[in-house]
N, C-alpha and C positions, 0 to 999 in steps of 0.2 A: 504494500500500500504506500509507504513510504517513498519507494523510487517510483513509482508513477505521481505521485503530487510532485516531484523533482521536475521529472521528466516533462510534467506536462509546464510547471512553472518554466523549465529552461526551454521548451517550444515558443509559449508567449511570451518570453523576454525577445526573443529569436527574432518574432514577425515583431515586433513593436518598437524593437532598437535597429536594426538593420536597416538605418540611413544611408541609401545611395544617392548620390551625389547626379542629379540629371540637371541638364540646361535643357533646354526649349521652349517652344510656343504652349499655351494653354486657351483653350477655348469653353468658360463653364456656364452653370445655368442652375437655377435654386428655386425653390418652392419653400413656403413658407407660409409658416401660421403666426398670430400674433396676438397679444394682450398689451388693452392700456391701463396701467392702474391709475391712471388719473381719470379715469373717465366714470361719470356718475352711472350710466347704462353698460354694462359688459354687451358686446356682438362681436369681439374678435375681430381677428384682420386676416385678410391674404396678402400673398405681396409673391411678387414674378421677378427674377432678376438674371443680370445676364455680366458676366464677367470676363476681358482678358488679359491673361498674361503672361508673364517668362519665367518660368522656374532657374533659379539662379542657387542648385544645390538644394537645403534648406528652405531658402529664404525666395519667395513666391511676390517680387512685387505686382501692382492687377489695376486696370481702371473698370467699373463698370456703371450698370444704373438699376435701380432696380423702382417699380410701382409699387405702392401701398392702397388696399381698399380698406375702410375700415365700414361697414354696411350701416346705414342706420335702423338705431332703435326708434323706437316710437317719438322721442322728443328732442333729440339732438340733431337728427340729418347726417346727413354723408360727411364721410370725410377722405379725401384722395389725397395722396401723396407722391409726388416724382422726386426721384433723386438721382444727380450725378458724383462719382465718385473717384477718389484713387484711395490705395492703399496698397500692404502686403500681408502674407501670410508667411506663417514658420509652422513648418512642417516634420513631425521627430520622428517619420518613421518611412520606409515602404511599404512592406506589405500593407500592415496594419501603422496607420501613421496619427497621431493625435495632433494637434497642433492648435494654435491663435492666431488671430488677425485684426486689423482696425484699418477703419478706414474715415478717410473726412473728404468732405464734399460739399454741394452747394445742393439746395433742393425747394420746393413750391407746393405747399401747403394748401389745399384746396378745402372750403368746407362749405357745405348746404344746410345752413340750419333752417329746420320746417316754417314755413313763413315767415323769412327774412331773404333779403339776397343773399347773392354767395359772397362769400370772401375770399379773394387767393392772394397769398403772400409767399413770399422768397425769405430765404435764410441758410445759416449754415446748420450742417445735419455732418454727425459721425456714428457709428460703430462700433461695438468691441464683441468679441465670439470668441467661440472654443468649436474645433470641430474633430470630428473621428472619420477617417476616410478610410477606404479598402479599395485596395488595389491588386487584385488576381489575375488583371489583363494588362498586360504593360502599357498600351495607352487608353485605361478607360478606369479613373476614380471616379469609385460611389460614395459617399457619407452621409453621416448624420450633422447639424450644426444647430448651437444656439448662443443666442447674442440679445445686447442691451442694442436700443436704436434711440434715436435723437436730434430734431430736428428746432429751430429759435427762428422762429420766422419774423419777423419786423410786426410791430403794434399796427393794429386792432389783436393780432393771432395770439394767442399763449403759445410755448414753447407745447410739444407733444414728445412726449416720450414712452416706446411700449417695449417688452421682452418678447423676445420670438425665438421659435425650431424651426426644422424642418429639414429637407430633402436634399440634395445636392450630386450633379454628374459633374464631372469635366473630361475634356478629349487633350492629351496629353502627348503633344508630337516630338 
């Protein structure tokens, strides 16, 4: 019993430390669910995003953009969100790779509150995540990720801030 808890610990160390060192292109894409907890109505958010970049070993810099819905409840109205971005990722593994990322950017605050006009406003918006990727096809990571989001758009808007998970592919040339 004993050498197989070894055994199987020195497998998962195996895939999770085994840092290989790649340069190239990256081309990814994410799905995502979302909560605000400043918001008096809970309905969650989606959000679609798309990412590219250069694996530079480890260290993964990326611009991308990604949409925010957040659906309305019964008395707040819509709220959309766009954002552009750069950042990088650090990435600790191959096989099985864990890693972090942040990213800061510029973005536009869209909101439809139920009988009033809309408001959209511009501000700056950043990121911070953890994410768990696997990689069993040399160019095609899957993962999981979740992350703080954060967006300060200019007055009338309050700043918006929600937690999110979700999905994630990339094509890894």
């Amino acid at each position: 019993m004993l050498w197989t808890l070894r055994g199987l610990f020195a497998l998962a160390a195996s895939l999770a430390c085994s840092a290989t060192a790649v340069a190239g292109p990256r081309i990814a894409a994410d799905l995502s669910a979302g909560w605000n907890p400043d918001a008096e109505e809970q309905t969650g958010a989606i959000a679609y995003r798309g990412r590219l970049g250069w694996a530079l070993g480890m260290v993964v810099p990326e611009i991308g953009g990604d949409y925010w819905t957040f659906p309305p409840p019964e008395v707040a109205g819509r709220t959309q969100i766009y954002r552009a971005f750069a950042g990088a990722r650090l990435e600790l593994g191959d096989t099985v790779s864990p890693g972090v990322y942040a990213h800061l950017g510029w973005g536009r605050l869209r909101t439809e509150p139920v009988g009033l006009p809309e408001v959209v406003e511009w501000g700056a918006t950043y990121d911070l995540g953890l994410t768990l990727d696997f990689r069993f096809i040399p160019v095609l990571s899957l993962g999981l990720h979740a992350e703080y989001d954060w967006i300060n758009p200019d007055a009338p808007a309050t700043r918006t801030r929600w937690l999110a998970g979700g999905l994630h592919a990339a094509l890894e040339f």
